[in-house]
C-alpha positions as CSV (number, residue, x, y, z in Angstrom):
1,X,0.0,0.0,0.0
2,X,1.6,3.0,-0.8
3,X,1.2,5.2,2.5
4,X,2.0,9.3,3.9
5,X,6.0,9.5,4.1
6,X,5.3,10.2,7.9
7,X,3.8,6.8,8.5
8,X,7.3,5.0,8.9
9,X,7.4,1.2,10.0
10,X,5.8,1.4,13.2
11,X,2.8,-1.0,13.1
12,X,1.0,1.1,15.6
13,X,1.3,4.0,13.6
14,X,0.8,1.9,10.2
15,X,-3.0,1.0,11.4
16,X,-3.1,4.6,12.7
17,X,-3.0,5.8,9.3
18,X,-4.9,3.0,7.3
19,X,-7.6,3.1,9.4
20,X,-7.9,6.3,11.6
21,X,-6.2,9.3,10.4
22,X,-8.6,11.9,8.2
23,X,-11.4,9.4,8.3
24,X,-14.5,12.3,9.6
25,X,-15.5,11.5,12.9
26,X,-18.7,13.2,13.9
27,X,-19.1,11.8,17.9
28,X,-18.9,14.5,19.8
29,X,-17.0,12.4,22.7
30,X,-14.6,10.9,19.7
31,X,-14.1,15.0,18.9
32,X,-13.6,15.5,22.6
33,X,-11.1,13.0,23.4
34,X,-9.1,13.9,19.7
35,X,-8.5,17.6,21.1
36,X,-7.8,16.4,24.3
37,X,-5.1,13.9,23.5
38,X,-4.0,16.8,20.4
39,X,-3.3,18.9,23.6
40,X,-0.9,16.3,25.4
41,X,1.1,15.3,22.2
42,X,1.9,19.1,21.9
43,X,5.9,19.3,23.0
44,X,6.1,15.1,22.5
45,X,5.9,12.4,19.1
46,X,2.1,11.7,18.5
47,X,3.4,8.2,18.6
48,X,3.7,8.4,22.4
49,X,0.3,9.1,22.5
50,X,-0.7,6.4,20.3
51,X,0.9,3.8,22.5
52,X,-0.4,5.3,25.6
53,X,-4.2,5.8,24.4
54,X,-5.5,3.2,26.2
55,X,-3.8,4.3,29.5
56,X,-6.0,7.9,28.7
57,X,-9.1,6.4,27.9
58,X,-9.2,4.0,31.4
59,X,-7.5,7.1,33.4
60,X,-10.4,9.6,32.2
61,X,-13.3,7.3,31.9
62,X,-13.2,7.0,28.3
63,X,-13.0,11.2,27.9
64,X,-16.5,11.3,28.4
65,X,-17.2,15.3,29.3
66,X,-19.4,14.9,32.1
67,X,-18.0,13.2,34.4
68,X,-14.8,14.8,33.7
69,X,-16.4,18.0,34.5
70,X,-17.1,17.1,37.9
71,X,-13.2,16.1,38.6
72,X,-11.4,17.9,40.6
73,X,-8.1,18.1,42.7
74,X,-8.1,14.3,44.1
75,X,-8.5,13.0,40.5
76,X,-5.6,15.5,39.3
77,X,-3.0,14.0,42.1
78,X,-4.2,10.7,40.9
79,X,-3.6,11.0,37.6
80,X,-0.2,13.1,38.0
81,X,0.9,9.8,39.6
82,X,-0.4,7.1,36.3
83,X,2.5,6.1,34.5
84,X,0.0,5.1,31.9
85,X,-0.5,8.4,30.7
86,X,1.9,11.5,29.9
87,X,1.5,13.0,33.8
88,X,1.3,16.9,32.9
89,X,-0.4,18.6,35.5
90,X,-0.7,21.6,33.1
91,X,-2.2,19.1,30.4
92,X,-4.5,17.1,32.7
93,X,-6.1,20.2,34.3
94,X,-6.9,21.5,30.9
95,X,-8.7,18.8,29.9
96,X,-11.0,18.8,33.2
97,X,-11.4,22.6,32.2
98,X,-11.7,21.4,28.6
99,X,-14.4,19.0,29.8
100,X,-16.3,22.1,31.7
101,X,-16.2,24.5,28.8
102,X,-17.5,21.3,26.7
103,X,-20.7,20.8,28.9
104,X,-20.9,24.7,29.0
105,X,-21.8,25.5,25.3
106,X,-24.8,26.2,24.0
107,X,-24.6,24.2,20.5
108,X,-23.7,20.6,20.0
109,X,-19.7,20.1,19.9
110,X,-19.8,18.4,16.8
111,X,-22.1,21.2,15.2
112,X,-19.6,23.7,16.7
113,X,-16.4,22.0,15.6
114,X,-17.6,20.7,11.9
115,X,-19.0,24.5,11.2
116,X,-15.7,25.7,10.4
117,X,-15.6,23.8,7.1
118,X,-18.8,23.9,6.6
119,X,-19.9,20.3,7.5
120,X,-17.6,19.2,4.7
121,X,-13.7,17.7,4.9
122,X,-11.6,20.3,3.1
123,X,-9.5,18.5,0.0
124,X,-6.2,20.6,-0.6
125,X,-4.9,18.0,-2.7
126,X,-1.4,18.2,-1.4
127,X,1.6,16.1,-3.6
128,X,4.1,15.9,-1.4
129,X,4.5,16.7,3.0
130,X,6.4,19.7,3.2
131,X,3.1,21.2,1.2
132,X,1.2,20.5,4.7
133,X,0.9,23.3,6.7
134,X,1.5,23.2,10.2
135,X,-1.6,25.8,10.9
136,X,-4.3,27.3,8.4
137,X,-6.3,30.6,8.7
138,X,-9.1,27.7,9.5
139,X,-7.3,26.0,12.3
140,X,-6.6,29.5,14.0
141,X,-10.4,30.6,14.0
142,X,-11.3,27.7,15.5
143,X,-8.4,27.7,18.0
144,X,-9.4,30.9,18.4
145,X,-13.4,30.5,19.1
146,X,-12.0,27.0,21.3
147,X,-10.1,29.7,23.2
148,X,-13.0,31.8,24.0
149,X,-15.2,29.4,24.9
150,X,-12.8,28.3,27.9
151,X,-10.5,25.4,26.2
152,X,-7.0,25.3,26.9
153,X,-4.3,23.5,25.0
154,X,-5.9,24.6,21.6
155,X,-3.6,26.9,19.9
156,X,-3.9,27.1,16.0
157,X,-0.8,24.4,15.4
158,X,-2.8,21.9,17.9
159,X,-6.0,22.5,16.5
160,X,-4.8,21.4,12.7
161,X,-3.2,18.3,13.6
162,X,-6.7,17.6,15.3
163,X,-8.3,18.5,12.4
164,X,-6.2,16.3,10.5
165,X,-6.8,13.7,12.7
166,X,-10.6,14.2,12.6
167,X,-10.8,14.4,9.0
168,X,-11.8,18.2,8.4
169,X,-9.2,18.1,6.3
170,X,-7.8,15.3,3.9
171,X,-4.1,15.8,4.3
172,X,-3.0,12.7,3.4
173,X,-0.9,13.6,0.1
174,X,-2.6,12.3,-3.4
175,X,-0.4,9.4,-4.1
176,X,-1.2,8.2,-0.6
177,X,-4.1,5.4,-1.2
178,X,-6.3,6.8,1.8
179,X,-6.3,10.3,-0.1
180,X,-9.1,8.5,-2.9
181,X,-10.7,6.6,-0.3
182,X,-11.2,9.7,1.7
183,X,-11.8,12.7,-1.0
């Protein structure tokens, strides 16, 4: 299969990207639990994140918003201390804050998120990875509108490798087989 240069050989990574990676995901936890896990692979290899996914999903109760909302400073010293997820203090109190702005907004997340392409996955049709940007005038309005609705950990760079992820926008390059399957 011919695959995105950035793939590599890791099979982790390799089922990441044949399966995952710019396929549109509409749950609004799914959405929730992409940004989050965006905001701790910021400074680190989104590999690291891959391999510790599980670890995230048992330590937050499967990223579901309300009942992270409601966590506070015993679940923060708790999850500082689980080696089975990256332990940021910074990282994990955003996402309980994240959580609170999410249960705070007036519109459904998804509806909120998927606005800023208009419902559809962009198709830039890139030809080779240095054409991918690392940030688009799209991914810094919705960083931007993230921001003022309370989210941390959401700055325009962030947000468009969560778009990526979430397939707002097809990035894998043309040559790639996913880019058909996906346009």
């Amino acid at each position: 299969m011919s695959r995105c240069d950035w793939v590599g050989n890791d099979p982790l990574y390799i089922a990441y990207h044949d399966t995952e990676w710019g396929v549109p995901e509409r749950d609004p936890v799914r959405l929730f639990e992409c940004l989050c896990l965006e905001g701790f692979q910021s400074g680190l290899s989104w590999i690291t994140i891959l391999r510790k996914r599980e670890g995230f999903r048992a330590a937050f109760a499967g990223f579901d918003p309300e009942t992270l909302a409601g966590w506070g400073a015993p679940e923060i010293d708790r999850l500082v201390a689980d080696p089975g997820i990256v332990r940021h203090r910074g990282k994990i109190e955003a996402t309980l804050g994240n959580a609170r702005a999410y249960r705070a907004m007036d519109e459904p997340f998804s509806d909120f998120i998927w606005s800023f392409v208009d419902g559809d996955p962009l198709q830039p049709a890139r030809t080779d990875i240095s054409d991918v940007p690392a940030k688009t005038d799209t991914s810094t309005a919705l960083s931007k509108a993230l921001k003022s609705k309370g989210f941390k950990f959401c700055g325009p760079t962030t947000v468009y490798a969560f778009m990526q992820a979430v397939g707002m926008v097809n990035d894998h390059v043309v040559r790639c087989e996913r880019y058909e399957a996906l346009a």
